[in-house]
N, C-alpha and C positions, 0 to 999 in steps of 0.2 A: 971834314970827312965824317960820316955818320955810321954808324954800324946798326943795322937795321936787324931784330929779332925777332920770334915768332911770341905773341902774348899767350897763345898756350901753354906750347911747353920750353920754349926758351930756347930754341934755337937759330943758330946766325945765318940769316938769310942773304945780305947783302950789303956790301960794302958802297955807299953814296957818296958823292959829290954834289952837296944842297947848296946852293946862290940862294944868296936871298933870307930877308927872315921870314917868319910863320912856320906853318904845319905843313906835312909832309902831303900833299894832296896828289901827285902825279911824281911819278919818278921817271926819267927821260934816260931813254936803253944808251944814250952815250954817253950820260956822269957815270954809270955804273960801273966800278971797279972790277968788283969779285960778284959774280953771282951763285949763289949756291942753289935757288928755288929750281920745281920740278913744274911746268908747262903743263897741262892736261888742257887740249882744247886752246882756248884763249885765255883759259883759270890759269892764276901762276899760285902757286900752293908751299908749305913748306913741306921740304923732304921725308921728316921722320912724320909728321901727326896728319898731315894732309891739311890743316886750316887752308884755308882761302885766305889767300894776302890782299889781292887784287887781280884785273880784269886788263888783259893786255890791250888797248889800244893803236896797234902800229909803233908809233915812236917813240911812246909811253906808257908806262903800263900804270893805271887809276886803280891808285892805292883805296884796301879797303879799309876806315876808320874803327879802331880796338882792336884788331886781328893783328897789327904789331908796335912791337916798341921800337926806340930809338933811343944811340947816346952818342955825343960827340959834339963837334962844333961845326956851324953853318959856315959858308963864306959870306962876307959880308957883298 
């Protein structure tokens, strides 16, 4: 389970279910736990700073690379 942050100002965006090794490129709307992000359009953004996380996709939302962090463990 990953817990996914905002690299601005640090706050918790969403709780993941990652398969798989590598980098976080696509997050798929049925691992996701907890979601906390705010929707504008097809922008999924964090609550308090508004960064742009990523770009919703329908069945995954295309994560955008530096806009967040991650900590936790993948499933193998």
């Amino acid at each position: 389970m990953l817990t996914i942050k905002c690299a601005r100002c640090g706050a918790k965006l969403m709780k993941y279910e990652k398969v798989g090794k590598g980098r976080v490129l696509r997050c798929f709307k049925d691992r996701i736990v907890k979601d906390y992000t705010v929707k504008n359009g097809n922008l999924v953004q964090c609550p308090y700073c508004g960064n742009v996380i990523g770009k919703d996709q329908g069945s995954f939302i295309k994560m955008r690379q530096g806009s967040f962090t991650y900590k936790g463990t993948k499933i193998p």
